[in-house]
N, C-alpha and C positions, 0 to 999 in steps of 0.2 A: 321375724321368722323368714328364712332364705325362702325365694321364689324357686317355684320348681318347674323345668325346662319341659316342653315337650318333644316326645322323641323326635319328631320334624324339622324341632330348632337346633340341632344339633348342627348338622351342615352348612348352616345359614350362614354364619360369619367367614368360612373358610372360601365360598362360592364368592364372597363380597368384597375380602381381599384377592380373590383369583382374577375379580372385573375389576376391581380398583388400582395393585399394582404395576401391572404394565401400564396403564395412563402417566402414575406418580413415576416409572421410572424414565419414561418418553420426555416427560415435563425435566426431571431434574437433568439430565442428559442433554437436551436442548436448552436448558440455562446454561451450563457448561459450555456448551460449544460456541456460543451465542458471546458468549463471555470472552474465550481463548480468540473468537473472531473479530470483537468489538478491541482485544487487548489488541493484536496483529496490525488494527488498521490505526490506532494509536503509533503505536510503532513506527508506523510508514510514513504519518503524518508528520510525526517530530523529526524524522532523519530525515526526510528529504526538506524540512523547514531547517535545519540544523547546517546543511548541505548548501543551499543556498547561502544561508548568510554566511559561512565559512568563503564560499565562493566570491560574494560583492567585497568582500574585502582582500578579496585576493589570495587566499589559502587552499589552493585545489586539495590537499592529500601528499600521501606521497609514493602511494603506491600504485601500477599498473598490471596489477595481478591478480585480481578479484572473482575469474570468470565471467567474463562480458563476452553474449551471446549475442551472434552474430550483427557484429556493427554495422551499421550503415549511416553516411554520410562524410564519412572522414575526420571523424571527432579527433584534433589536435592529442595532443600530451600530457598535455595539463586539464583538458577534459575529461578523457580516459582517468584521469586519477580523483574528479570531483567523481564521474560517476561510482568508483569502487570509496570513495568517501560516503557518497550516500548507502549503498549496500550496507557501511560498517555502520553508518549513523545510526540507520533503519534495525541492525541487529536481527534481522530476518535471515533464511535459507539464500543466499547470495547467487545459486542457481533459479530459484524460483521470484528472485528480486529482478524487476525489469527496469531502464531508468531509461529519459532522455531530458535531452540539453540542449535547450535554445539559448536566443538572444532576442528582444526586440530593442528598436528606439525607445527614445524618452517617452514618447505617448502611448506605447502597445500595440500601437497599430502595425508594424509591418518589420518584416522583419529585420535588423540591422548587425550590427558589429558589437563586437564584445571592448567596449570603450566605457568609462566615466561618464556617467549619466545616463546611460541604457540599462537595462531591465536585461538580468539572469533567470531565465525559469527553468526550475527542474520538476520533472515530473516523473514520479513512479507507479509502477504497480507491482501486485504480489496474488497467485491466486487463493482464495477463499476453501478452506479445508471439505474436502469430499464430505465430511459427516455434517458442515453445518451448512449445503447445498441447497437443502431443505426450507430454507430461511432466505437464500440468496436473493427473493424480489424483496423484502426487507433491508436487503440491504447493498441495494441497488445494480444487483447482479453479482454474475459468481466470479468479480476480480474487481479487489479493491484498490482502490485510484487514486491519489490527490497527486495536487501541483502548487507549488509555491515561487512566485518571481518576486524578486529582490531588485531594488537599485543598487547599479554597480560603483563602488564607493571609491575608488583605485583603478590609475589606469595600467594594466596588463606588461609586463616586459615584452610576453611574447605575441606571436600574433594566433589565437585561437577561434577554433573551429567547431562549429558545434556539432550533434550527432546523438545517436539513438541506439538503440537494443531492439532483437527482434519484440514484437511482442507477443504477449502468452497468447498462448491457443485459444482462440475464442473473444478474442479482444483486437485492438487496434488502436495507435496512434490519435485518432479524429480530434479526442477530446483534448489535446496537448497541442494548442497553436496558440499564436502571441494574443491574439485577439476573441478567444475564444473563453468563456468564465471556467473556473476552477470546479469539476466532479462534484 
């Protein structure tokens, strides 16, 4: 025999999904974003690891047309064309891709010349999407970072210089030195 409702329970479940809904849509929404941001810094990670070692062996790119925001240092020719290598490696917004390009010596400590047996570091960033902000001390602020140095496997024809992109808003170079560990 069917239960029979009292007129009070009528509302009841409609009230229950009115509080429960936007929680479940908060949750799913922020798995999403959490996602597209964990994909983004995936991303960042293998092109500028991608970048690099194209780089120790001597393959800068071949283009110098990438949108590279306001240089500074004087990065050579063939540097200008790793950093828009990395851009494309990375597959990210090429405006909102930030990259710079050292060298140290053999040991890391200081910084040296772009020779056979030195260390190539490239390091990028990219900023963290406005909607998954929210999450940003998760995930170690709201611009993500890595850096990857390679031993340089070849020595260079030319004579190259290294150099930088401004950085994003909110952010700074500090973490990107020869001697300094990797974000």
């Amino acid at each position: 025999m069917p239960a029979r409702r009292n007129r009070g329970d009528r509302g009841a479940a409609l009230v229950e999904l009115a509080i429960i809904l936007p929680i479940f849509v908060v949750l799913v929404f922020g798995i999403l974003e959490f996602g597209i941001t964990y994909n983004n810094y995936i991303a960042l990670r293998q092109g500028t690891r991608e970048a690099a070692r194209q780089a120790a062996v001597g393959n800068f790119g071949s283009t110098t047309s990438c949108s590279l925001t306001g240089l500074s240092g004087g990065p050579s020719t063939d540097v200008q064309k790793l950093m828009c290598l990395t851009k494309s490696q990375a597959g990210l917004s090429y405006a909102n891709t930030r990259v710079k390009v050292l060298t140290g010596n053999s040991d890391f400590s200081t910084d040296g010349t772009f020779s056979k047996g030195d260390s190539i570091i490239v390091c990028t960033m990219f900023p963290v999407d406005a909607a998954a902000k929210i999450v940003s001390p998760l995930l170690g602020g709201a611009i993500l970072k890595t850096k990857t140095s390679m031993r340089i496997e070849t020595n260079y024809s030319n004579t190259q210089t290294a150099g930088e992109e401004t950085a994003l808003s909110g952010g700074d170079w500090s973490w990107c030195t020869v001697g300094s560990s990797s974000p």
